[in-house]
C-alpha positions in Angstrom: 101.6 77.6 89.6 105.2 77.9 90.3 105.6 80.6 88.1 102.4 82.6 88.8 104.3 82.2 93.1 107.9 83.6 91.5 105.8 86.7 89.9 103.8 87.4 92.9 107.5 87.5 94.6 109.2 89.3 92.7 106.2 91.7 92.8 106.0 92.2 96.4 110.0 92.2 96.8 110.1 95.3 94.3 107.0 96.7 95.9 108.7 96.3 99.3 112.4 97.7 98.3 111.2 100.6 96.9 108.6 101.4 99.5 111.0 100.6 102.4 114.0 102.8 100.7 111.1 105.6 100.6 110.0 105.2 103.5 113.3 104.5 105.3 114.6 107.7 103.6 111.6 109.9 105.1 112.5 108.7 108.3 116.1 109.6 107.7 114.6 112.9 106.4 112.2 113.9 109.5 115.0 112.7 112.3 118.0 115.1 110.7 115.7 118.2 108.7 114.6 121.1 110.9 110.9 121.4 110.1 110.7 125.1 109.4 106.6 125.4 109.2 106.4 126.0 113.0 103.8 123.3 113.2 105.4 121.2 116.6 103.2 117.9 115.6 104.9 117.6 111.9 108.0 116.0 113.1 106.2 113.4 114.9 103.5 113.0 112.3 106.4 112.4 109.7 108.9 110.2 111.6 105.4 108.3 113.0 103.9 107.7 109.6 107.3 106.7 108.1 107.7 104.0 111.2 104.2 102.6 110.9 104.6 102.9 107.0 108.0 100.7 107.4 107.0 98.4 109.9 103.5 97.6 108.4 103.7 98.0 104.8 107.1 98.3 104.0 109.1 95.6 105.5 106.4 92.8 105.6 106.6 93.2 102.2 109.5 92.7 100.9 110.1 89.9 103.7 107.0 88.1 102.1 108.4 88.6 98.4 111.9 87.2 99.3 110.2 84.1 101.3 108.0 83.3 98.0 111.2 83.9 95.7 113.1 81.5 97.9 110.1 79.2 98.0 110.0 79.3 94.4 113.8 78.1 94.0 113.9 75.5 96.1 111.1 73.5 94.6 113.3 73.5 91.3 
């Protein structure tokens, strides 16, 4: 059972870094790039999805694979 616990977590932790460094980096990307469609609701449908992506998917994530990776050590 242990080990099935430090596979989930090191699942989700992965899942989570690479979703939040996406994520994080389209933020970056809609704050600083001139949108040059015209369109005024792209930039706050990009910098929106990438918070609600971060704070929702992202970060819970990767917060819940590090707490079952640390959960996993310390019963060692």
């Amino acid at each position: 059972m242990q080990i099935l616990r430090e596979i989930l977590g090191a699942l989700l932790f992965v899942a989570g870094g690479f979703f939040t460094a996406l994520l994080g980096f389209n933020l970056i990307q809609a704050i600083v790039v001139v949108d040059a469609s015209g369109s005024p609701d792209a930039h706050g449908m990009a910098t929106g999805l990438s918070l609600v992506g971060l704070v929702f998917i992202g970060l819970p994530a990767l917060i819940s694979g590090w707490l079952l990776l640390q959960r996993g050590r310390s019963r060692k």
